[in-house]
C-alpha positions as a printed NumPy array, in Angstrom:
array([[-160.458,   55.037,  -91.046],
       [-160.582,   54.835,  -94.914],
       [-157.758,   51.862,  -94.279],
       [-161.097,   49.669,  -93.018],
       [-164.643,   48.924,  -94.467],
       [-167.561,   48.84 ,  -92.467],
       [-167.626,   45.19 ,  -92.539],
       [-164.113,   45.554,  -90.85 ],
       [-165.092,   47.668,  -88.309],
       [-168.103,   45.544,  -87.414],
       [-167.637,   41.984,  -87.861],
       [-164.033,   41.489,  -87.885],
       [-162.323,   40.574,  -84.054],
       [-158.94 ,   41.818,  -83.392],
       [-156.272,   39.521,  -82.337],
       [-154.775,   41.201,  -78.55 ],
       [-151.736,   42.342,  -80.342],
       [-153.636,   43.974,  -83.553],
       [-152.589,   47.678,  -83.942],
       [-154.997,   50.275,  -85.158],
       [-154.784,   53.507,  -85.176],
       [-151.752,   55.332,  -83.135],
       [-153.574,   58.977,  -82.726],
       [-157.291,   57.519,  -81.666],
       [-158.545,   54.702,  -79.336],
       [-160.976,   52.31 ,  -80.532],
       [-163.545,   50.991,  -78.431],
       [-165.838,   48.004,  -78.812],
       [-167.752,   45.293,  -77.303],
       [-169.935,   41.94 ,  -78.738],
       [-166.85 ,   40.051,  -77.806],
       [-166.227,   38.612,  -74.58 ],
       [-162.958,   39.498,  -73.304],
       [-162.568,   35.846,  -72.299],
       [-162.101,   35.058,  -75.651],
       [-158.49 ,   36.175,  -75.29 ],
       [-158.192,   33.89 ,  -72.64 ],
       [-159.06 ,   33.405,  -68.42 ],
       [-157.047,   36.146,  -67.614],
       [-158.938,   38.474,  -69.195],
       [-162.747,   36.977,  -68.286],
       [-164.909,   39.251,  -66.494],
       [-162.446,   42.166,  -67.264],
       [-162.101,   45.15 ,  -69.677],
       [-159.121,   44.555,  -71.997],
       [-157.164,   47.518,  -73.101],
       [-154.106,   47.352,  -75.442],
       [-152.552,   50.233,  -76.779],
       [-154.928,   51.156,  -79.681],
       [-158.047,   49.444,  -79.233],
       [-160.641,   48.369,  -75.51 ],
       [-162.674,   46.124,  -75.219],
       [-165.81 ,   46.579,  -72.75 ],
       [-167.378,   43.239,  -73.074],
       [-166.534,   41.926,  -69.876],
       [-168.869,   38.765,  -70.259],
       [-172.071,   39.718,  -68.898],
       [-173.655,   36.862,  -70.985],
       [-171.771,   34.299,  -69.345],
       [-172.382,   35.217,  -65.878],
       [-169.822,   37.608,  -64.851],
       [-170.245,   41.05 ,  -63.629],
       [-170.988,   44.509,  -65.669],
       [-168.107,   46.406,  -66.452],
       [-168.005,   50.039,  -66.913],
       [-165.35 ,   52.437,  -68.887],
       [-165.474,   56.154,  -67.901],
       [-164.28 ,   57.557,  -71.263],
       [-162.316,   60.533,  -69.247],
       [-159.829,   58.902,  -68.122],
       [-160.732,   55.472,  -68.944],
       [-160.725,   53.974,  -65.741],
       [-162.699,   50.924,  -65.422],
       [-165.279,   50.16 ,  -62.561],
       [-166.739,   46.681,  -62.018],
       [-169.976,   46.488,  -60.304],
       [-170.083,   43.361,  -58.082]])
């Protein structure tokens, strides 16, 4: 973590093949998931170090949910 400011950690968007950390998950939202393109719109996008929950509420598609056990995602419809 001391690799990354807080401005990093907030404001900065990964790119879906940006590698964080290999021993801990990161988990975020405040960016649409279709901003990685159709496929992922309306859908949680997990790569291997870092999720991201915003499934695009804002632009009409359904809430997404991540249960942090197991990290199985359930889409309300």
């Amino acid at each position: 973590m001391a690799d990354y400011s807080a401005d990093d950690l907030l404001w900065n968007r990964p790119d879906a093949d940006t590698r964080y950390f290999e021993d801990l998950t990161v988990v975020f939202g405040h960016t649409p998931t279709l901003r990685y393109g159709e496929a992922y719109a309306g859908r949680i996008l997990k790569t291997p170090t870092w999720i991201n929950i915003d499934a695009g509420v804002g632009f009409g598609y359904a809430p997404a949910l991540l249960r942090l056990d197991d990290l199985r995602a359930f889409y309300l419809e």
